[in-house]
Structure formats: C-alpha cells, structure tokens
C-alpha positions as CSV (number, residue, x, y, z in Angstrom):
1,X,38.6,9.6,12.3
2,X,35.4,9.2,14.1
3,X,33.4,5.9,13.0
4,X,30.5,8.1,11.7
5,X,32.8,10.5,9.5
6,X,33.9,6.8,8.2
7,X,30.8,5.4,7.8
8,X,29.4,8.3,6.1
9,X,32.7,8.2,3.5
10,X,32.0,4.3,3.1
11,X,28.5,4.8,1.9
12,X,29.2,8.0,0.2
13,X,32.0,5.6,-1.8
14,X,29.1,2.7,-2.5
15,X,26.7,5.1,-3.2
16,X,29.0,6.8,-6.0
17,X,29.8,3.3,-7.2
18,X,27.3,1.1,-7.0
19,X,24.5,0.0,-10.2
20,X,21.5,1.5,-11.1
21,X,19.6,-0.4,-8.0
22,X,20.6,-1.2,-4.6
23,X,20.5,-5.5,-4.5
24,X,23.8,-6.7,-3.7
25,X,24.9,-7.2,-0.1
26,X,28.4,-7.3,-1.2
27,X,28.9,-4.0,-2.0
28,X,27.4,-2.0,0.7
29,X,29.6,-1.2,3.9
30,X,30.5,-4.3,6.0
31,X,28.9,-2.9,9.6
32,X,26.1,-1.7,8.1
33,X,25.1,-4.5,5.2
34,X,22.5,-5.4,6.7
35,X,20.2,-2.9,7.0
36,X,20.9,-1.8,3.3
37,X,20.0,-5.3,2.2
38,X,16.7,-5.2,4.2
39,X,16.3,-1.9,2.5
40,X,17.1,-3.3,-1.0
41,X,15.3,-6.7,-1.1
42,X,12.1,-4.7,0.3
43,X,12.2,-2.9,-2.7
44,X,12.7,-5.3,-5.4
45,X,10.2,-7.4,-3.7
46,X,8.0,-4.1,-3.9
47,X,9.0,-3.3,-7.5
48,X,5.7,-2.9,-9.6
49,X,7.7,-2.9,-12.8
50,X,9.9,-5.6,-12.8
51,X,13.4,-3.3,-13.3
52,X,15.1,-4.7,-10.0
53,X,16.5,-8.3,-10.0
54,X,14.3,-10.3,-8.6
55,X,15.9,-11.0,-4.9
56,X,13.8,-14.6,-4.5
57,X,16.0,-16.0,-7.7
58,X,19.4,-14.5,-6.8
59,X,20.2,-17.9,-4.8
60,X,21.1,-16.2,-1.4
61,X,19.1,-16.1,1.6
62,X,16.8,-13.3,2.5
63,X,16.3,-11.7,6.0
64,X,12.2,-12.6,5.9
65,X,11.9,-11.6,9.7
66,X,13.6,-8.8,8.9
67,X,12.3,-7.5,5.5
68,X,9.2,-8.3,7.8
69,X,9.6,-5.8,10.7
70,X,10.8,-3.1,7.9
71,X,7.6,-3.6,5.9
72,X,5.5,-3.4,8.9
73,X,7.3,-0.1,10.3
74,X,7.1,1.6,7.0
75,X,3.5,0.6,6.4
76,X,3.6,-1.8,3.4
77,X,3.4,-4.9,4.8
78,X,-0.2,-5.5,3.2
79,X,1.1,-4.5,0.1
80,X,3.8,-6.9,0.3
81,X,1.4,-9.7,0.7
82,X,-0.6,-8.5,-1.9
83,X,2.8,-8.3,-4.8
84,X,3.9,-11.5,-3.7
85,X,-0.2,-13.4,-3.7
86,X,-0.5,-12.0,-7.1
87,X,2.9,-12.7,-8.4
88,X,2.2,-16.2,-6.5
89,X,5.5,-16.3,-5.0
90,X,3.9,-16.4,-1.2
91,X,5.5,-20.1,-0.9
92,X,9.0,-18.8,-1.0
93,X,7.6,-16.9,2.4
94,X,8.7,-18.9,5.4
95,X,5.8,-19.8,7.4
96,X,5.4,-17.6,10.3
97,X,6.9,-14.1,8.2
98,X,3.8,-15.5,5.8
99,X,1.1,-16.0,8.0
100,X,1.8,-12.7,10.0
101,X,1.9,-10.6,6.6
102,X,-1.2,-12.4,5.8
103,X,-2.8,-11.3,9.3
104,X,-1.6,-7.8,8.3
105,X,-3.3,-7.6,4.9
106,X,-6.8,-8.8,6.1
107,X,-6.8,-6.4,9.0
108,X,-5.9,-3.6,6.6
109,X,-8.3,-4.9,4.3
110,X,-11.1,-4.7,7.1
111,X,-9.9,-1.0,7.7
112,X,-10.2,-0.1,4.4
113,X,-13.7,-1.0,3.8
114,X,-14.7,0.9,6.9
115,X,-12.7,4.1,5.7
116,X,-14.4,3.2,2.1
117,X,-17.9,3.4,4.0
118,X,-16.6,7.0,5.1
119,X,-15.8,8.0,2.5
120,X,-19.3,7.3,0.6
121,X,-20.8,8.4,3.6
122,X,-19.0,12.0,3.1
123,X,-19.4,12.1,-0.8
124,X,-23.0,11.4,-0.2
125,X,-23.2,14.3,2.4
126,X,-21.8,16.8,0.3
127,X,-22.7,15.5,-2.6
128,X,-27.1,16.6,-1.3
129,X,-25.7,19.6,-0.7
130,X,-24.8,20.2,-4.0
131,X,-20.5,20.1,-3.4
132,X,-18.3,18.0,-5.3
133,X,-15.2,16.8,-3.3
134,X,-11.7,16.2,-5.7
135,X,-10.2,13.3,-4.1
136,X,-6.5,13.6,-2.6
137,X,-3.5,11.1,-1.8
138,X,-4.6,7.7,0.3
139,X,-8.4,8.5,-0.3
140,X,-7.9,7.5,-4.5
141,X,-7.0,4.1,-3.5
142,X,-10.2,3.6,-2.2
143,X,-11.5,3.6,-5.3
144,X,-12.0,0.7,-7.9
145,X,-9.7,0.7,-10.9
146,X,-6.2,2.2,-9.2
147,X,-2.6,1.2,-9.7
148,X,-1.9,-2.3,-9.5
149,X,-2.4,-3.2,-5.1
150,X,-4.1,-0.1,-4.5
151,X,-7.0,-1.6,-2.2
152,X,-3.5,-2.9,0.0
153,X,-2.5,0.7,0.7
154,X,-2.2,1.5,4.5
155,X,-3.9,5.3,5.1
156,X,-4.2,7.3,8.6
157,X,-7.3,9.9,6.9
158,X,-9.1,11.2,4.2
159,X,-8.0,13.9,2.3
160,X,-10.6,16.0,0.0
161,X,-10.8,19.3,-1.4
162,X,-13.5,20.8,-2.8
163,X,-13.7,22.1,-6.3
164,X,-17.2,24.6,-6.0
165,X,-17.5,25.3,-2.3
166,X,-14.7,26.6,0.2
167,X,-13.3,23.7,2.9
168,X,-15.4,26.2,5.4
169,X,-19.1,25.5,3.7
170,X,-18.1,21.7,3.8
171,X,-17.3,21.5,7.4
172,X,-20.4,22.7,8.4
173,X,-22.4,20.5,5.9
174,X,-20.7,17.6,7.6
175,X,-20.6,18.6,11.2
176,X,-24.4,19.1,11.0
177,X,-24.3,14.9,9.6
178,X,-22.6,14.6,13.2
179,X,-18.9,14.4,11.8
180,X,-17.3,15.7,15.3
181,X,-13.7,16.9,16.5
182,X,-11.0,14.8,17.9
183,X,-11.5,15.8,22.2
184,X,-7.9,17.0,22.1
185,X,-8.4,19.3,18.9
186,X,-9.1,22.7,18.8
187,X,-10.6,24.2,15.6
188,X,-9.5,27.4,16.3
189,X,-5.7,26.1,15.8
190,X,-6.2,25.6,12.4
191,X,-7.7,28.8,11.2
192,X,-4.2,29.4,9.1
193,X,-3.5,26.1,8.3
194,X,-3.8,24.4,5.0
195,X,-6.7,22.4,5.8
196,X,-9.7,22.2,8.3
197,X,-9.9,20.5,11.8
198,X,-10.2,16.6,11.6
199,X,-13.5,15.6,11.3
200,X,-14.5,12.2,13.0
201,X,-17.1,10.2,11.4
202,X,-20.1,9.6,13.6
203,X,-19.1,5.6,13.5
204,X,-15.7,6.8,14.8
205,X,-14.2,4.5,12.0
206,X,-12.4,7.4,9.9
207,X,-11.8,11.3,10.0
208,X,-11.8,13.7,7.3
209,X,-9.7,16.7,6.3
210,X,-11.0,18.8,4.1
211,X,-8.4,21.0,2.3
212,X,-7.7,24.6,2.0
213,X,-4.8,24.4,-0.3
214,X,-2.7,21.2,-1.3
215,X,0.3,21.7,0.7
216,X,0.8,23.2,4.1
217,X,2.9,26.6,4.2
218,X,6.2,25.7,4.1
219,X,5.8,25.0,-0.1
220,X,4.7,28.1,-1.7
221,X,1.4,27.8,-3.2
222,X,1.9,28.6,-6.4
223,X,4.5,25.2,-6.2
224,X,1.1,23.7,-6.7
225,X,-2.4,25.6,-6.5
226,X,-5.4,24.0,-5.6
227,X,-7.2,26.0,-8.5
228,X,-5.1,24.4,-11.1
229,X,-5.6,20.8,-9.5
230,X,-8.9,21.7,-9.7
231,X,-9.1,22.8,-13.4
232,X,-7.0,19.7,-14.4
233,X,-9.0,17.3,-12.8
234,X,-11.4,14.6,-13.9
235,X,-14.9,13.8,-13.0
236,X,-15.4,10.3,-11.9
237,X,-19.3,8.7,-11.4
238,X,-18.9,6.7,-8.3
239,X,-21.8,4.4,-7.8
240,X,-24.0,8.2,-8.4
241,X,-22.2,9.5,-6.2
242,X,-20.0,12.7,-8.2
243,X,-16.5,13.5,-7.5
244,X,-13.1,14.4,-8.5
245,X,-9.5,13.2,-9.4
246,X,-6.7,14.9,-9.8
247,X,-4.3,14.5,-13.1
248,X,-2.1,12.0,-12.8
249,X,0.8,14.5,-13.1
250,X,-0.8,16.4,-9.9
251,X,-0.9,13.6,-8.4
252,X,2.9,12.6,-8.7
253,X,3.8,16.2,-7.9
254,X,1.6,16.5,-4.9
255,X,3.1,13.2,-4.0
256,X,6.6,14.3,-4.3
257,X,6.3,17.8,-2.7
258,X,4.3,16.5,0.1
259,X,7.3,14.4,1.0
260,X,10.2,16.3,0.3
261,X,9.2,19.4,1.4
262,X,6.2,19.6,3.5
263,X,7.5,16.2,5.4
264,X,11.1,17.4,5.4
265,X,12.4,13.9,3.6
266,X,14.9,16.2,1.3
267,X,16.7,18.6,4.4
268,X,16.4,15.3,7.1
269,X,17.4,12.5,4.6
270,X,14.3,10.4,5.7
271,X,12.8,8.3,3.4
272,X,8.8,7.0,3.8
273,X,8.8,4.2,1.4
274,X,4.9,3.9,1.2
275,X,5.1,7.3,-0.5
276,X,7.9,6.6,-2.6
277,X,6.0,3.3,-3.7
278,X,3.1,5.0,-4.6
279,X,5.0,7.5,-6.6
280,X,7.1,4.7,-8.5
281,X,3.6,2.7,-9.0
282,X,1.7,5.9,-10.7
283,X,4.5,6.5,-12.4
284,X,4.1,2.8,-13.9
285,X,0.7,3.7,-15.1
286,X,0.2,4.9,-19.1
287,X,-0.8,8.1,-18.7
288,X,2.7,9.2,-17.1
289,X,4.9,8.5,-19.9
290,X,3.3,11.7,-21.6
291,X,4.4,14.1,-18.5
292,X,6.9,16.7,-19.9
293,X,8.7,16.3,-16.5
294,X,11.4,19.0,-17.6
295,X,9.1,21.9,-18.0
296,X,7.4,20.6,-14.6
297,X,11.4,20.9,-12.9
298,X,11.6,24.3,-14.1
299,X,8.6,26.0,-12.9
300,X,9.5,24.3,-9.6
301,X,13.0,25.7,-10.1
302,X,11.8,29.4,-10.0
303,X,10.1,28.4,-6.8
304,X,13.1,26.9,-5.2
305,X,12.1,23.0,-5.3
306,X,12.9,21.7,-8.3
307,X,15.5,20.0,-6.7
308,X,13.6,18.1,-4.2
309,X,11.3,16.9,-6.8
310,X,14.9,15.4,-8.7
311,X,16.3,14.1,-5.9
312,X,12.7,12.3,-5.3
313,X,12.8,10.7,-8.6
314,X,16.4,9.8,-8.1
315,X,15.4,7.8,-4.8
316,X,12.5,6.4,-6.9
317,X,15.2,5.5,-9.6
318,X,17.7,3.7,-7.0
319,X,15.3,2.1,-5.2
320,X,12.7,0.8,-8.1
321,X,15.0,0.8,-10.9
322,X,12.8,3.3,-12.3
323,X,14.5,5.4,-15.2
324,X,14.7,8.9,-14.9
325,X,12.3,10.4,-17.2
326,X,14.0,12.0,-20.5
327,X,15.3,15.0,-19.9
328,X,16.1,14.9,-16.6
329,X,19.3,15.3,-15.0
330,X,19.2,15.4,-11.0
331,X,22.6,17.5,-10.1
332,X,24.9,16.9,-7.1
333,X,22.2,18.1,-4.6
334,X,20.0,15.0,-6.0
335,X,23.3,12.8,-5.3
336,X,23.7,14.5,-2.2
337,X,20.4,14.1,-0.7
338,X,20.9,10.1,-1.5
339,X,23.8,9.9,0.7
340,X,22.2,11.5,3.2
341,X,19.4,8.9,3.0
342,X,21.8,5.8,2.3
343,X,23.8,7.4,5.6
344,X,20.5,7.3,7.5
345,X,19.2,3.7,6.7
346,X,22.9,2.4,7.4
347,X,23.4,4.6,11.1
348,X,19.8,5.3,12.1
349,X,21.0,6.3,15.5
350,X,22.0,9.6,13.4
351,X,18.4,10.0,12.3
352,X,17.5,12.8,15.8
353,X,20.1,14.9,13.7
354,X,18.9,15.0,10.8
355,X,15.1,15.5,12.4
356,X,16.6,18.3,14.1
357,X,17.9,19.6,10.8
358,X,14.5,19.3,9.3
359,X,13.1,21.2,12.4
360,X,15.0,24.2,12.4
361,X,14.5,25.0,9.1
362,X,10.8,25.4,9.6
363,X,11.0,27.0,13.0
364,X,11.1,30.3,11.4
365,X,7.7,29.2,9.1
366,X,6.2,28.1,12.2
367,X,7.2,31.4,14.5
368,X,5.0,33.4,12.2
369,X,2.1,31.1,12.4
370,X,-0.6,32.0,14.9
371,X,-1.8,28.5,15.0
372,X,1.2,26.6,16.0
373,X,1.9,28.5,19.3
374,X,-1.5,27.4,21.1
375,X,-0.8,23.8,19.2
376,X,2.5,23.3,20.9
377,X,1.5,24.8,24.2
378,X,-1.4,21.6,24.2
379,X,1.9,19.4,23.4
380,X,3.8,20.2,25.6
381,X,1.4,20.0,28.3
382,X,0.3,16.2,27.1
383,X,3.7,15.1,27.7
C-alpha cells in the first residue's frame, strides 16, 4: 500500500477516534506527530475561551521554535504574544522564541497604527463627501472595543463597502485625495470583479478596496448580499468620523464563506488559522450565543454551502474546543473535509494537490470572466 494511502488511513483512524480537541501527541500518527502537535498546542495556546487543556500545564515539553515558525507562517504570532502577555504566562516562553514573538508584535503593532491612520484618513475623505463606509473583515480590528487581542491581528488591506454611494462614486472621491493604483494594476481588470482596484494611500502605508459585493463570484450573492449586510448593520461614531459595522452574525458568515468558499479551504483542505481564530473569537463574544445558526445552514443549504459553513464550525470545534452551536449537526462531508485538513497538516508535501483540486473547480468560474484573462496574461508574463 503506498505510504500516503497509509498515512491518509492513519489520520482518517485518529481523526475518527480522537476527543473533542486535538492535544495529545500520543494519539496522532507516529511519522507525522509532530506537525499535529505544533498544530494542536498553537491552538490551545490560541484558545480565547479556555475549552482546550492548557498545553503549558500538561507537564511535557513544547516545540517553542516550532509553535514559533507555525505562528509566524500563519500570521498570528503577534497574537500569540499578546494571549500569553495578558494571560501572563510569557515566562514559560524560552528566551529567544520570546523575544522574537515580542519583535513580531511591536512591528505589527507599528503597522497597525499606520493602517489605523489610513483608515481615518479614508473615513474622513468619504465621510466630506457625504458617504458612509460599512467596515469589512481585518479593518474592524482597527477599531477600539473588539474581541479580546484584536489590535494584535495581522491584515494585508482594508476592506469597505459603502452603504449610500456605489464602490464607483467612492473611488473617485478618493483618487482625487491622491489614493493611486498599484504600477502593476490595471483598473480595467476589475470591472467584473467583486470589488474596485487597490487603492494606495498617498503615504504608501496601506491600500483600500472598496467593495462591490461581499464575496467574489464563485459564492452566489444571494449566499450573502451586500444589501442585507447593509440593512443589518450598526452605526458606530468614531472620533466624528461616521461609519458602519456589520452584525455580528454577518460577520461570522462572511468570515466562514470567505474561507471555505471564496479561498477554497473546504475543496483544497487548507486551513488559514488567523481566520479560523477570528471566527472562534467572535464567536466568544455575547452577542453570538443568540444566532439561530440552524435557520442560517439552511438558507445556505438551498444555495449549496451550507456544508462548508458546518464543516467550518467543525474545524473551529476541533481546534478551539468550541461547541457546535444547538442544533447543529455537521454530516460526513463536515467529517470529511477534516480529514482532508488533518491529511494536509500531517503530509504537506500533498498540499499542490489539493491546490490543484481547489483550482479546477473554479477554472470554469474564471473562463467566463472577462477580467481574469488579461490578469493572467500580466502573470504569466511577471514570471
């Protein structure tokens, strides 16, 4: 039997087996224990409940260097300073994992204020000409009273919509502020696409992408319409400066879609744990135990992803130790989909495949988009 075909039976086997949350090494497959483990302890470190065992009391010890490069490839390494400085537990750090998470965190922390000073800088500019921008994903964290660690979050860009003026009317209010393209972007390529060119601050310290619709073509828009984020939403005062935020159920969902579908994380097995910590951490907050998640599974049902929203809160579940919300039963696809996952954390020499899995299925999406063609001519010729 080839050693892939055995691995994947292995893991399939733990997987079936194991408890609620992945934290001991013991029980994972012996070639590939280690990079579960990493995987694991990451997570419970990560927790922002308190449901996994706490790896730092279990009397074993840790892989720091490596819980460190896995932090840092999957961009929460500043967060991971920040849980442990406020849980005080930084001294159980050795020395040079500590003092290169702490390096991380300020340097993140420096970026942040610069992308916060875009951001006001862009409210403010829409804001005199009489738009209101809803806030979307990363760009929320930038502002005071978040989740537990938000100022930590890493971010690329800033995501806005607009709830009274098309994306269109706000590109030009801020290219005539001196918000300019990327020199390799055309803004002609995204004409069909589900938000505006980038827009570069003047500073050059953060773009902007000002939204269309919440999710690129690939989810059907009625999976989540921009209209009814916008009707949901709440007005927030920010220092005068008026804006929007999404409900915290259209947050989760836009959250969960963004990565299972959009990214491909349910069809290529791939998981992007700042998202999934984000997800598990709004679902921490108050306001989500009142989310009738089974009503939301079914209207995603008769749009064909209710499953990758289960399968989501099933990786949130195994890796968190987050309960399934009442109601909610995730089906062998869910189960499924974790293997897959589990399979690509434990052989990530495997994880091409499952790209190219991911690829094909929106090749056909892509073939009757204008856009994309001139878009992967430019690639192709960068290379």
């Amino acid at each position: 039997m080839p050693s892939a075909i055995r691995t994947s039976t292995r893991v399939w086997r733990w997987y079936a087996t194991s408890s609620m949350t992945v934290t001991h090494a013991s029980t994972t497959p012996m070639a590939h224990r280690l990079r579960i483990t990493r995987w694991s302890d990451l997570a419970a470190l990560l927790d922002p409940v308190g449901h996994c065992a706490d790896p730092l009391t279990e009397g074993r010890a840790l892989d720091w260097e490596g819980i460190y490069g896995l932090a840092a490839a999957r961009l929460v390494a500043p967060t991971l300073y920040a849980v442990l400085a406020a849980r005080e537990r930084l001294d159980a750090v050795p020395t040079p994992v500590r003092a290169a998470l702490a390096e991380l965190h300020r340097l993140n922390d420096a970026r942040n204020a610069r992308l916060r000073a875009v951001l006001r800088d862009t409210v403010r500019y829409l804001n005199a000409a009489g738009i209101e921008p809803l806030l979307l994903k990363g760009s929320i964290a930038l502002l005071p009273d978040q989740y537990p660690q938000a100022a930590a979050r890493m971010m690329s860009d800033l995501d806005l919509a607009l709830v009274n003026a098309p994306a269109e009317h706000g590109e030009a209010v801020l290219r005539a502020g001196g918000y300019f393209d990327a020199p390799n972007v055309d803004p002609a390529d995204y004409a069909a696409f589900h938000h505006v060119a980038p827009l570069f601050h003047p500073s050059g310290d953060g773009y902007v992408e000002l939204h269309r619709g919440m999710l690129p073509a690939s989810v059907p828009a009625q999976a989540l319409p921009l209209a009814r984020v916008c009707g949901a939403a709440q007005p927030l005062d920010w220092d005068g400066l008026r804006l929007w935020v999404p409900s915290l159920e259209h947050r989760l969902l836009h959250n969960a879609l963004h990565h299972q579908v959009a990214d491909g994380g349910l069809r290529a097995g791939h998981r992007a744990l700042r998202q999934l910590l984000e997800f598990a951490q709004l679902r921490a907050l108050p306001g989500a135990a009142g989310i009738a998640w089974p009503g939301l599974l079914a209207a995603l049902d008769r749009v064909g992803h209710g499953v990758a929203v289960r399968a989501y809160l099933l990786a949130v579940q195994r890796l968190f130790g987050q309960p399934l919300p009442a109601g909610v039963r995730p089906g062998v696809r869910a189960h499924w989909s974790q293997c897959l996952a589990w399979l690509r954390i434990a052989l990530p020499r495997l994880a091409p495949q499952f790209d190219l899995v991911g690829r094909l299925h929106n090749l056909p999406q892509r073939l009757i988009t204008p856009s994309w063609y001139p878009q992967k001519i430019r690639s192709l010729c960068q290379r």
